[in-house]
C-alpha positions in Angstrom: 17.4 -233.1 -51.7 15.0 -234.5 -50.1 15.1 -232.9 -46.8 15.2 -229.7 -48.9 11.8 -230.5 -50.0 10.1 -231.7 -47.2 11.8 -228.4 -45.8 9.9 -226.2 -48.5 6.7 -228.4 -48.0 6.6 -227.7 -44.0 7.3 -224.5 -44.5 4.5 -223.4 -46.7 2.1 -225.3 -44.8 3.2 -223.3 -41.2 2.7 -220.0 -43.6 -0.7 -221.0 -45.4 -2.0 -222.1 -41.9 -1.0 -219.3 -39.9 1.3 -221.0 -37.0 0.6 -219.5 -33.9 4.7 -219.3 -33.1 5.6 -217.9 -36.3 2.6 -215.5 -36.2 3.8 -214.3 -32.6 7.6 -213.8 -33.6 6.5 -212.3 -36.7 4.5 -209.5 -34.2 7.1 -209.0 -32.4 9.6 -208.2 -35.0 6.9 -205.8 -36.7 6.5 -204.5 -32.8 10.3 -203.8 -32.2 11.5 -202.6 -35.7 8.3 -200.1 -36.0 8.7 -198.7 -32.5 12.7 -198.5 -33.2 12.0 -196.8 -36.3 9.7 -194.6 -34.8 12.0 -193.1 -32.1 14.7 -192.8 -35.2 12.8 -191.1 -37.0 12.1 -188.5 -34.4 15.5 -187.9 -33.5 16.7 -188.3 -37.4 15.1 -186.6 -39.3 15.0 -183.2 -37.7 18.8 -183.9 -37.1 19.4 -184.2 -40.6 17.1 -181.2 -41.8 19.3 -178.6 -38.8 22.3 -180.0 -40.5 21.2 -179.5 -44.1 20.2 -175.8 -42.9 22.2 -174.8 -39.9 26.0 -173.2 -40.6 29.0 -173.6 -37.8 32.0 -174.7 -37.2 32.4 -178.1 -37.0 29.7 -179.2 -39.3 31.7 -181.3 -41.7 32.9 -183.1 -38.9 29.5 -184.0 -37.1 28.7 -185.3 -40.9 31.4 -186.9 -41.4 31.2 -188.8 -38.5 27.6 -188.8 -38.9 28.3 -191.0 -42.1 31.0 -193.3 -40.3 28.1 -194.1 -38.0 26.1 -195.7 -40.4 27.8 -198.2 -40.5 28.2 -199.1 -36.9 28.9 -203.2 -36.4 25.9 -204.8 -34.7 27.2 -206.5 -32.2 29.8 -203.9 -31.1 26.1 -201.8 -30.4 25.0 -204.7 -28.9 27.7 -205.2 -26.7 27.3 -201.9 -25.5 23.7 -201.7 -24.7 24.1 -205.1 -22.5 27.0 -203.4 -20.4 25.0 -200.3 -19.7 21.4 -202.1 -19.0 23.7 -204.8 -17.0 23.2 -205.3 -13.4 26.8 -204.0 -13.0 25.9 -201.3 -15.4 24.7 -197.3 -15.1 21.0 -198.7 -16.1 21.1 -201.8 -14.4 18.5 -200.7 -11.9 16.0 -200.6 -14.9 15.8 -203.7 -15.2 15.6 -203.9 -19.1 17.9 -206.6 -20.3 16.8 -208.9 -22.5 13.4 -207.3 -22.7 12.2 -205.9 -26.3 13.0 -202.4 -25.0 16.6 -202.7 -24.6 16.3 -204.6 -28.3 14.2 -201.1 -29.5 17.3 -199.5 -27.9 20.0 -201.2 -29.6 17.8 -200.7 -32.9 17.6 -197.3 -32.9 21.0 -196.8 -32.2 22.1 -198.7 -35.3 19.3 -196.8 -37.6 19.3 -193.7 -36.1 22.7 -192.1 -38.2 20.9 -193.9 -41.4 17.6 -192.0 -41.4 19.7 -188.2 -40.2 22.2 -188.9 -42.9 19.6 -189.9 -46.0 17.3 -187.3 -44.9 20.6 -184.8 -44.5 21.1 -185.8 -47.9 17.3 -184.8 -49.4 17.1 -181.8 -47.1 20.0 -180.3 -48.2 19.2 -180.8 -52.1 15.7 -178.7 -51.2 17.4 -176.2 -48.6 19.5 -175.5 -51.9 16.1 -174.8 -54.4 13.9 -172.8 -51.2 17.3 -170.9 -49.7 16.7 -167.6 -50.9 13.0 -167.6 -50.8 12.8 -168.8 -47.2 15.4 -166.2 -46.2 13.5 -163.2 -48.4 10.2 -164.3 -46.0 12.7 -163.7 -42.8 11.7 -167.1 -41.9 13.2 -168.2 -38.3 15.4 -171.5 -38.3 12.5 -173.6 -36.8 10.3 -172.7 -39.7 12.5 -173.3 -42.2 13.3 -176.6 -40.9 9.5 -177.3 -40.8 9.0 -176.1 -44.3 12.2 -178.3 -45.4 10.8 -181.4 -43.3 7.2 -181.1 -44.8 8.3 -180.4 -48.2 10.6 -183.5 -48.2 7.9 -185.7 -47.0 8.2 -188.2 -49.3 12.2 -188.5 -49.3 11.6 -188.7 -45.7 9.7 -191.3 -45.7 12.3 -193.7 -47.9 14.9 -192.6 -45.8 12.7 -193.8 -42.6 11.9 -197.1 -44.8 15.4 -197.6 -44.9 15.7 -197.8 -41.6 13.1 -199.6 -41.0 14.9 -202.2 -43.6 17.9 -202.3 -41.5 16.2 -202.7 -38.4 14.3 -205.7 -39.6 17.3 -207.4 -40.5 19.2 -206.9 -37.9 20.5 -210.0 -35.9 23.6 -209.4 -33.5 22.7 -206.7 -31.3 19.1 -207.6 -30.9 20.4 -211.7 -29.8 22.9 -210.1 -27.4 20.6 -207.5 -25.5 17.2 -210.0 -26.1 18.8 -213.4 -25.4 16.5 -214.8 -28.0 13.8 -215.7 -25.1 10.8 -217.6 -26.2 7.5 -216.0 -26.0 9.4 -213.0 -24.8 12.4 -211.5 -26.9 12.3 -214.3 -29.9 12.2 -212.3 -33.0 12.4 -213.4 -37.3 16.2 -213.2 -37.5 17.2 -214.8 -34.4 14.8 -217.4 -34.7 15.8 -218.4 -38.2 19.4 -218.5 -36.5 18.2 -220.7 -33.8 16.2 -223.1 -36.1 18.7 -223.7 -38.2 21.0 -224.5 -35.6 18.5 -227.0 -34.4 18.0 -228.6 -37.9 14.6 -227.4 -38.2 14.6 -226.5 -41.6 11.2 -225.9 -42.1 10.5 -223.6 -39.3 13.2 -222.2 -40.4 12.4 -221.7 -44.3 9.0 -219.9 -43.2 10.4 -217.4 -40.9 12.9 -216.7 -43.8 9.7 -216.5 -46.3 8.2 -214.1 -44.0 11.3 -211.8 -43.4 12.1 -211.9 -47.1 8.4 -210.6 -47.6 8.7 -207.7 -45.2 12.6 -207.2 -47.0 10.6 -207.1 -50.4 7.6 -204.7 -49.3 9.8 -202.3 -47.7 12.1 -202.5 -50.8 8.8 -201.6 -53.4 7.9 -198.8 -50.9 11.5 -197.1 -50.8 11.5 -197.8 -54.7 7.7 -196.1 -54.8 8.5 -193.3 -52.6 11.7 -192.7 -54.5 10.2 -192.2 -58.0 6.9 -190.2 -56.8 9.4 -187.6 -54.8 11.7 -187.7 -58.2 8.3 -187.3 -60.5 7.4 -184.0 -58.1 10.2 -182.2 -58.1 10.1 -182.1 -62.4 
């Protein structure tokens, strides 16, 4: 019990303070998961909106397996993003092992098929309300799409939110493609793994405090954004 409360005690007095370490893993977290959301975003949401509007033959298929990505193991990703970026591997000339790059890789990967498929989801609920307007105005795919995409906005948003969620959380992938470096690839999750591991509970319970924080904000933005775009479309 004890040890528990010395644990707490440390811990709130390397958040009040402002600890330089757990100030700079706390960046880089921020610094990886927003850049990996970014880049997921990009690609997922105006994947999801040409799904939601686009007709052919195998579309069920591409969603389905779409949807089966979502839930992609981690370290399987992982895994795969250190054989290609290897010095054996394809990318190995790149040089970006265990650099926050290849961790933005491996990150986008994993939330990449959640933001398409949530933003498929809201797309395809408007594309059903602005269908026949859109196609009486002879409006070319591209604008449609934009006009979904804008439109949605705000479900947009929570579904890149919920991304962003994922990627903050995320610990296998990033630990296998970073290596957990110090000063260079050290991030909330892995630290909190490697802490613990060394019995350092109270460096430990503040990076936890931190990442619960972000886990909490992202949470009241997704739940924000989720009841404005439900009070608009009354």
């Amino acid at each position: 019990m004890n040890d528990i409360l010395q644990g707490l005690s440390q811990a709130a007095q390397l958040v009040i303070t402002g600890d330089a370490d757990l100030v700079e893993i706390t960046a880089l977290s921020l610094q990886v998961s927003l850049g990996a959301t970014v880049i997921a975003s990009v690609i997922g949401l105006p994947l999801g909106a040409w799904l939601a509007v686009n007709r052919f033959r195998a579309r069920r298929f591409v969603i389905a397996l779409l949807n089966a990505f979502m839930g992609l193991p981690p370290v399987v990703v992982g895994l795969i993003v250190y054989v290609l970026f290897s010095r054996s591997g394809p990318f190995g000339v790149l040089g970006l092992l265990f650099t926050p790059t290849a961790m933005v890789i491996a990150q986008v990967i994993i939330i990449t098929p959640i933001i398409a498929s949530v933003a498929h989801q809201a797309i395809r609920e408007l594309w059903a309300d602005y269908h026949d307007l859109l196609i009486s105005l002879n409006a070319t795919r591209g604008q449609r799409i934009r006009t979904l995409l804008w439109d949605g906005r705000r479900a947009l948003m929570t579904a890149s939110l919920a991304g962003f969620g994922r990627a903050i959380g995320e610990v296998g992938a990033i630990m296998i493609v970073g290596g957990n470096i110090d000063h260079a690839t050290r991030v909330l999750t892995t630290a909190i793994a490697l802490e613990t591991g060394k019995g350092e509970f109270g460096m430990a319970l503040a990076l936890g405090f931190v990442l619960i924080a972000v886990a909490v904000l992202v949470n009241l933005g997704v739940h924000f954004l989720s009841r404005t775009e439900r009070g608009s479309r009354w």
